[in-house]
N, C-alpha and C positions, 0 to 999 in steps of 0.2 A: 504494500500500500504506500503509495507517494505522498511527499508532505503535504499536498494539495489537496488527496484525499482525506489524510486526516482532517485539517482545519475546514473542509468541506462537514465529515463528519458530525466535526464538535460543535459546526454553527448549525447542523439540522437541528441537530437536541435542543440548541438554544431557540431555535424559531420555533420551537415545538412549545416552550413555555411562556414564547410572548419576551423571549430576552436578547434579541439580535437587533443590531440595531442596520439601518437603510443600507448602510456600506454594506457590511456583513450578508445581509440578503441579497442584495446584486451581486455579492463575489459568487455567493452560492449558487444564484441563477444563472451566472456564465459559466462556471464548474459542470452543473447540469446539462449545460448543452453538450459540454464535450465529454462527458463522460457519463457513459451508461450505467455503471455499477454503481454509483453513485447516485446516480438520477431515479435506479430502482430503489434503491434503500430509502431514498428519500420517500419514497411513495410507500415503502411499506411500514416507516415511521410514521406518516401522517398519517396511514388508516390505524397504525393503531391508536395512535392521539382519540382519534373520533370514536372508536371503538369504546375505548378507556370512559371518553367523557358522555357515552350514551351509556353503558354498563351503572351508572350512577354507585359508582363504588362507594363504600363507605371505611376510614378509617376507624379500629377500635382507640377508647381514651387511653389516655395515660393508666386511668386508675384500673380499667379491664385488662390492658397489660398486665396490670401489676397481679391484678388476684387471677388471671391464666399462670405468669408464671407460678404464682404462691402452688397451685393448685397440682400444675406438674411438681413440683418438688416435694411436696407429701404426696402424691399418686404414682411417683414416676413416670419416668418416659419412657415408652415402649418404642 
């Protein structure tokens, strides 16, 4: 993987959370053009984005952390 590729990469992820900024996403959409593996990964990154954010996932609190862990360590873990 070329250094192009990488920084292509690490600015998908970032445009995936709303963190790239105008430069960064033009580097990427000229990157895109000339490179297909690239350009697929991009597209399988953003469907999962959409995927993610239709799935309406939810995060457990802190405190259900807390009493899952408790709970494995007197149950143990199988």
């Amino acid at each position: 993987m070329s250094r192009f590729c990488k920084e292509a990469v690490a600015i998908s992820h970032m445009c995936q959370y709303g963190e790239a900024s105008r430069k960064q996403r033009w580097k990427l959409r000229f990157h895109l053009l000339i490179c297909k593996a690239c350009a697929g990964f991009t597209r399988r990154n953003d469907r999962l984005t959409q995927l993610c954010e239709h799935a309406h996932l939810q995060q457990l609190s802190e405190a259900d952390k807390a009493e899952m862990k408790r709970r494995l360590r007197t149950h143990g873990n199988p």
